[in-house]
N, C-alpha and C positions, 0 to 999 in steps of 0.2 A: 504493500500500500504506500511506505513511504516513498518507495521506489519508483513507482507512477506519480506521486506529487511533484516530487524531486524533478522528472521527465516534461511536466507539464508546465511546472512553472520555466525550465531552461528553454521548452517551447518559446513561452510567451515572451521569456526576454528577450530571445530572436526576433521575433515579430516586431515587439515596441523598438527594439533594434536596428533595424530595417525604418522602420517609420519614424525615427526621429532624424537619420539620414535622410530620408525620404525629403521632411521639410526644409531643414538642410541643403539641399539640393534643391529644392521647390525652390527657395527666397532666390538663387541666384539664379534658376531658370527663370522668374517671373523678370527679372533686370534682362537678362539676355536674349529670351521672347521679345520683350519690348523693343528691345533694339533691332532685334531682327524684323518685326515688323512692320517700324517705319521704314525700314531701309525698304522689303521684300512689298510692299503695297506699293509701293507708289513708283520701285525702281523702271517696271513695266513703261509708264506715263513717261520718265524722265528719257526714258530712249528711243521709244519707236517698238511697233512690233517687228522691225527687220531686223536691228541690234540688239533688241532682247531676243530672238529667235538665234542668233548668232551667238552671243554668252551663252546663252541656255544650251546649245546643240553641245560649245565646245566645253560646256562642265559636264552634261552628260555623257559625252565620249571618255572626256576624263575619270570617270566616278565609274565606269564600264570599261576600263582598262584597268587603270590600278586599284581595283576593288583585289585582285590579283596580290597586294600587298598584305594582306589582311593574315592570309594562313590559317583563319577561324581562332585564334589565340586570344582575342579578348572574351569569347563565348566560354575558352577552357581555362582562362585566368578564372573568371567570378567563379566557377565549377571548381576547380580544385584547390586556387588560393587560401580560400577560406577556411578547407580542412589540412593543409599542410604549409604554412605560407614561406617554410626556407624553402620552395621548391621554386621560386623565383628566380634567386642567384643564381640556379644551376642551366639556364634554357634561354633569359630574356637578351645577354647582352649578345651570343650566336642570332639569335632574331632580329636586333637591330642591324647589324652586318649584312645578311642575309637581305632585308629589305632594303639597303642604300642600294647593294649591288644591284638588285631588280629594276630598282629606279633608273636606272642608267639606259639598261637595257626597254625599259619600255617608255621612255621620253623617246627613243633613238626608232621604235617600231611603231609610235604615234605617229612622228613626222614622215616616215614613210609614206604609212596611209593616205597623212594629208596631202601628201606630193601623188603621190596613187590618184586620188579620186578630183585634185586640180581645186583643192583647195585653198582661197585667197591667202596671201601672207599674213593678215590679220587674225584669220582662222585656224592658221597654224602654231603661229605665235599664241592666243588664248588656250588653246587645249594646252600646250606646254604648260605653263604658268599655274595653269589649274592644276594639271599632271603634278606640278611639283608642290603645290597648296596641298592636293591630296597624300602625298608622303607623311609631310611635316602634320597633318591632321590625323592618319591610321599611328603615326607613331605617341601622338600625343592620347589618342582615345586608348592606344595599349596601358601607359604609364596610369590613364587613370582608372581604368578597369583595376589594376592593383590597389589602388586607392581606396577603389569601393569595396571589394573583397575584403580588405583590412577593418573596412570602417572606418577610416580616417579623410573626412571630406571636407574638414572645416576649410581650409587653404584652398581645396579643388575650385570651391566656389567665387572665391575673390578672384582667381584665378581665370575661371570663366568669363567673366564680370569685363576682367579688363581685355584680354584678348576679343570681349565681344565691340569691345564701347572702340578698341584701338583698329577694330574692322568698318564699322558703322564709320568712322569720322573720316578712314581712307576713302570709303566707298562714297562719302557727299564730298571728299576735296578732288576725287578724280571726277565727278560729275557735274558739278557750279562751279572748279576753280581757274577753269582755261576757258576756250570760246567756247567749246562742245564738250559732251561728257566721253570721256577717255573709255574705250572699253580696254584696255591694258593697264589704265592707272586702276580699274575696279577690280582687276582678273591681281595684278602688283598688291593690293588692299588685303586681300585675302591671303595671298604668299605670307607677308608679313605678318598680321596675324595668329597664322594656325604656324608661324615660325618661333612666336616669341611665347603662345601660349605648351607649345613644345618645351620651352626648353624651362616655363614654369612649372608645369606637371614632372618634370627628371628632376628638378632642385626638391620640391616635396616628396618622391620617391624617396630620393637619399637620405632625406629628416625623416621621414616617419617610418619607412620600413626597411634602412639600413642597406637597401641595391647599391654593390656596387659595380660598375663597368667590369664584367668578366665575360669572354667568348672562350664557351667551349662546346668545341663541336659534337664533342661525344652526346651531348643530352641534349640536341637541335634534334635527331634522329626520330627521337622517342617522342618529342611534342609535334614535329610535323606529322607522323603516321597518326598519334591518337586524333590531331586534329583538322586528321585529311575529310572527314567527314561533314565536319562544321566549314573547312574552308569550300570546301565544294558547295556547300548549299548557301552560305553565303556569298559565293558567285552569281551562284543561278540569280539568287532574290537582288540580287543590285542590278545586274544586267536587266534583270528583267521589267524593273520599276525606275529603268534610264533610258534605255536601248530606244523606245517609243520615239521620244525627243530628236533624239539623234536619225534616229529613219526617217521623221519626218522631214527635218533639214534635207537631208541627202537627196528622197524620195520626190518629195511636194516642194519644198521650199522653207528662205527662213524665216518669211511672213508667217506662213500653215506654223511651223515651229511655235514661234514667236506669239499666236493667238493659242495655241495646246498650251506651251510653259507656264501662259497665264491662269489657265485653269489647272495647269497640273502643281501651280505654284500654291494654291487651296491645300491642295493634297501636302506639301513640304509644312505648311502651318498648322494643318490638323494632325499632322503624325507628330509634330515635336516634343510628344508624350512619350514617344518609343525608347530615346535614352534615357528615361526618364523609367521606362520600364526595365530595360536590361541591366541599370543600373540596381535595382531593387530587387527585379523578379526571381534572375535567375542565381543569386547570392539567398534567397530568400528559399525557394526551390531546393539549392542544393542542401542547405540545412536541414530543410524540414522532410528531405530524402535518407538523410545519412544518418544512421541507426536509428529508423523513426519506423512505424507501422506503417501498410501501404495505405491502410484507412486515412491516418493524419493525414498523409502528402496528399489525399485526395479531397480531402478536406480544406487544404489550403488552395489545391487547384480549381476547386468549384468555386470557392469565394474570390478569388483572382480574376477568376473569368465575370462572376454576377458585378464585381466592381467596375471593371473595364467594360460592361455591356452598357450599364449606368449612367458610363459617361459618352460611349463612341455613337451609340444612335442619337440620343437628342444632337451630338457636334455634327454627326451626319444631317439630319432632318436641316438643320438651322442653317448649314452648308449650301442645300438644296434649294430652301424657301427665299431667300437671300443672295442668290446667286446673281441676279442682273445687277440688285442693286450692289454689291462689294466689288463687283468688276467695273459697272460703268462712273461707280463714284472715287474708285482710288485710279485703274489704271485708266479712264475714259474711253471716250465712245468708239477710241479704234481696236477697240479688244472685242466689242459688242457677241462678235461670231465665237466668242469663247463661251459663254454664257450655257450654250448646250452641255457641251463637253461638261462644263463644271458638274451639272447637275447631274449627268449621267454617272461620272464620279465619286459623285457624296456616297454613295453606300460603300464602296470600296475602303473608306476608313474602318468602318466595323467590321470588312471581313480580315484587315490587315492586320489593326489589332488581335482580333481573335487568332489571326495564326501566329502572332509572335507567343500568346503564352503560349497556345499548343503546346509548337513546335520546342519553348522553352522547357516544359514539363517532359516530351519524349526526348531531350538530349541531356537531362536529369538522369533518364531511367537508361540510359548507352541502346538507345535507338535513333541517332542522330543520323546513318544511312536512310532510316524510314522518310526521315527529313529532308535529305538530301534527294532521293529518289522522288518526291512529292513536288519537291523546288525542279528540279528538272523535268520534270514532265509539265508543268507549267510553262517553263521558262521555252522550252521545244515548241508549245501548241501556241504560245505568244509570238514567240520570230515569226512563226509560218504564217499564221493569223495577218501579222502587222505586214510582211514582205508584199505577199496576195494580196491585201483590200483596200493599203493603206493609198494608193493613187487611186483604186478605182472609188472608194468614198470621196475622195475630194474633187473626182469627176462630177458626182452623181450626184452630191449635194452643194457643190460650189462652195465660196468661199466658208472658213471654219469644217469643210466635211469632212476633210482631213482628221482634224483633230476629233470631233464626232465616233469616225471611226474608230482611233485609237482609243479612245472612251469608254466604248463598246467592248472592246477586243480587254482591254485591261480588267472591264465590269466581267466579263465573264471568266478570264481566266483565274481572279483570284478568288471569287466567290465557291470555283472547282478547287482550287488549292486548299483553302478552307472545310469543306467540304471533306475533304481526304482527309486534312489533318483530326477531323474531329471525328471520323469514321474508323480511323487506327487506334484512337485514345478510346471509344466506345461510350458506352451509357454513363462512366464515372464522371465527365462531364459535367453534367447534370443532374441534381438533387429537385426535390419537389419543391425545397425555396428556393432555388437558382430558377426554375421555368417560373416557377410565381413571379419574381422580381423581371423576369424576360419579358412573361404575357401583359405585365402591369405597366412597364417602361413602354411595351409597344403600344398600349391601347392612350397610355401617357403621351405619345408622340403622335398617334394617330387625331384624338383627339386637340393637339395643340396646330397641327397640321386645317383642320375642318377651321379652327379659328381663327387663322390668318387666311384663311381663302374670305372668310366672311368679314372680315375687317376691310379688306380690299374691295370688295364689291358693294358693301354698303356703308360705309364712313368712306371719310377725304382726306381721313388721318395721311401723312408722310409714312413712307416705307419704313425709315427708321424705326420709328414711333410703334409700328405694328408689330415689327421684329422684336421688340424690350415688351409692349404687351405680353405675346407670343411666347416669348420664352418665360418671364413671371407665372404665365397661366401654368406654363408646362410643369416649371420647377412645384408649384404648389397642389397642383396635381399628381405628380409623383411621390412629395411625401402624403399625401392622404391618401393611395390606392396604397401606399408602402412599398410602392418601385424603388425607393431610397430609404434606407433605415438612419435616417437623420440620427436620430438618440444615438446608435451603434456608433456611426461615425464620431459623434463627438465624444462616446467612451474613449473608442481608441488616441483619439487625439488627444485630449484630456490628461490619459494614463501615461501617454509620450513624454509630454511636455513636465508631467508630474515625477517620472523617471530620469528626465532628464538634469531636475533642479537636484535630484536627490541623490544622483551617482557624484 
């Protein structure tokens, strides 16, 4: 008996553990959100849909080349850090090495390409710059994956802070501070940046968890094999949620581009929960796997999933209801033909979400192949899908069909990714309050959905205005069906904040 106490309460301080990081990490994502938002709303406006189509193409080529950098090691750092954390010293500074030399070689077979397919000087030169933004940024997300696993986030956050505020103020002095806005002083803005936020997250490495610079190849071996499996499906899923972008350029043009990025730039502000999740989940996951019953771990996977449903349908619903108005009031009326595609989009949040826990809970349990096999057969019927249709949609519906189509093609394949992944996991899923809070959320959004269509058709109120109704209805709707266990949440909050005066 004391023995299951004992058990229950080390439970629980993992939990409140996790969620006081959690806020933690909340306070400086709410700063670094903000930044990103005024920057990401309006950068559209400040350039055109051909020069936003043109950044947009060469980050997504970028971000679909050296996603290749990755090796799946931030997925196996939260996973194993946290039950062994000298196993750092022995594997991280071979990784570092390993990924400069890659860099090399894959700035050297970007530029190929770009010369390949006879693209502008301009476009070549940005994919680089991005190419090398993405290093300095996979190297700086590895250092603080460690961080998180440790539990030591207080610095991570300031740290965030400033590489976001030292990003935002390159990216409005390369755009207001000459005649025209620089796309190389924005693509330069971000090098910098994710350079100096790099070499802030190594300086807290070294303070809090003692790394020091060691390469030994002998133990590179053993973490790229275990995490050939996470590195592969973290292939699949980057290419897969960029690739779009970039075919559109290539295919249609960097207008088509440039009107998709705008909606697909919805999609970059709705997900910016996801580090937000990997940072918590899967350090969370792996605790509550490792000598725990398979009932607990399931128990925190149903509640994981009921909280993330919680929040990703109504940001969906409100995504969709609001979509003319967020596009033609930040990026204006030459984005207008984006407006479909957004909408088309909005659900694709809640099936994203739902497959990152998934797939987090089956790379807990070393089925991370089932994952990988899941991400590739998506990532295969998406190429084929977008190579096939993606001129003949922008034939057939004219301007924005493009993007239309790839709206479609994205709507459908991840909703089947999804799908799989919650087909492998089975019934454990779901509990009889997780479908209650599901069936209550949905009838919660259905009805806050019936209310803005009647706002619009029969008041004069402003869009705004109906949208902050709309969603007040919905929020107060949802705690009185009990789609949100308001009390719950502020226990746990409560007990956090109350733990955390008293450790």
């Amino acid at each position: 008996m004391r023995a299951k106490v004992q058990a229950q309460t080390k439970v629980s301080t993992e939990v409140l553990l996790s969620i006081r990081n959690a806020f933690k990490l909340a306070g400086s994502l709410g700063v670094t959100w903000g930044i990103s938002l005024l920057i990401l709303l309006f950068l559209p406006r400040w350039l055109g849909p051909e020069s936003f189509g043109m950044l947009s193409a060469a980050d997504a080529l970028a971000a679909t080349c050296f996603v290749l950098l990755s090796f799946g090691v931030d997925t196996y750092i939260r996973k194993e850090i946290p039950i062994r954390p000298e196993h750092a010293q022995a594997f991280f500074g071979a990784v570092v090495v390993l990924r400069l030399g890659l860099t090399v070689l894959l700035l050297g077979g970007m530029a190929c390409f770009m010369w390949l397919v006879e693209a502008t000087p301009l476009a070549m030169r940005l994919a680089l710059l991005f190419g090398l933004a993405q290093t300095f940024s996979t190297l700086k997300e590895s250092l603080a994956a460690l961080l998180h696993a440790r539990g030591t986030v207080d610095g991570l956050s300031l740290n965030n802070i400033v590489g976001k505020a030292l990003w935002g103020g390159g990216v409005l002095a390369a755009t207001f501070a000459g005649k025209g806005p620089s796309l190389e002083g924005i693509a330069l803005a971000l090098v910098g940046s994710k350079f100096l936020e790099c070499l802030g997250c190594g300086w807290l490495v070294r303070k809090h968890l003692g790394l020091r610079f060691a390469v030994r190849p002998e133990a590179l071996q053993e973490v790229v094999l275990a995490c050939l499996p996470l590195y592969v499906g973290q292939v699949f899923y980057t290419v897969y949620n960029k690739v779009d972008v970039a075919l559109l350029s290539f295919l249609v043009g960097n207008q088509e581009a440039g009107w998709y990025s705008e909606a697909a730039k919805w999609a970059n502000i709705a997900l910016l929960m996801t580090p937000f999740l990997g940072w918590v989940v899967v350090p969370l996951f792996a605790r509550a796997h490792h000598g725990r019953s398979q009932e607990e771990f399931n128990q925190v996977l149903r509640r994981m999933l009921e909280l993330v449903l919680a929040i990703a349908l109504p940001l969906s619903l409100f995504i969709a209801l609001g979509a003319d108005f967020l596009i033609l009031k930040t990026a204006g009326p030459e984005y207008a033909e984006a407006v479909v595609a957004m909408r088309l989009r909005a659900p694709i949040y809640v099936f994203m979400y739902l497959s990152i826990i998934s797939s987090a809970a089956l790379i807990i349990e070393k089925r991370a192949w089932t994952v990988t096999w899941i991400s590739a057969a998506g990532l295969a019927l998406n190429l084929v899908l977008n190579v096939v249709f993606l001129r003949a949609a922008a034939e057939r519906w004219g301007p924005g069909g493009g993007g239309t189509g790839a709206a479609l093609i994205q709507l459908l394949t991840e909703g089947g990714v999804m799908l799989a992944m919650f087909a492998t996991l089975g019934r454990r899923c779901f509990d009889r309050r997780s479908m209650g809070a599901l069936l209550k959320t949905a009838l919660a959004c259905a009805l806050a959905a019936a209310l803005h269509q009647s706002l619009l058709a029969f008041t004069s109120w402003p869009v705004l205005l109906c949208l902050v109704v709309v969603f007040a209805a919905y929020l107060l709707l949802a705690v009185v069906l009990g789609a949100i266990h308001a009390r719950e949440i502020y226990g746990f909050i409560r007990m956090a904040f109350q733990k955390e005066r008293t450790s």
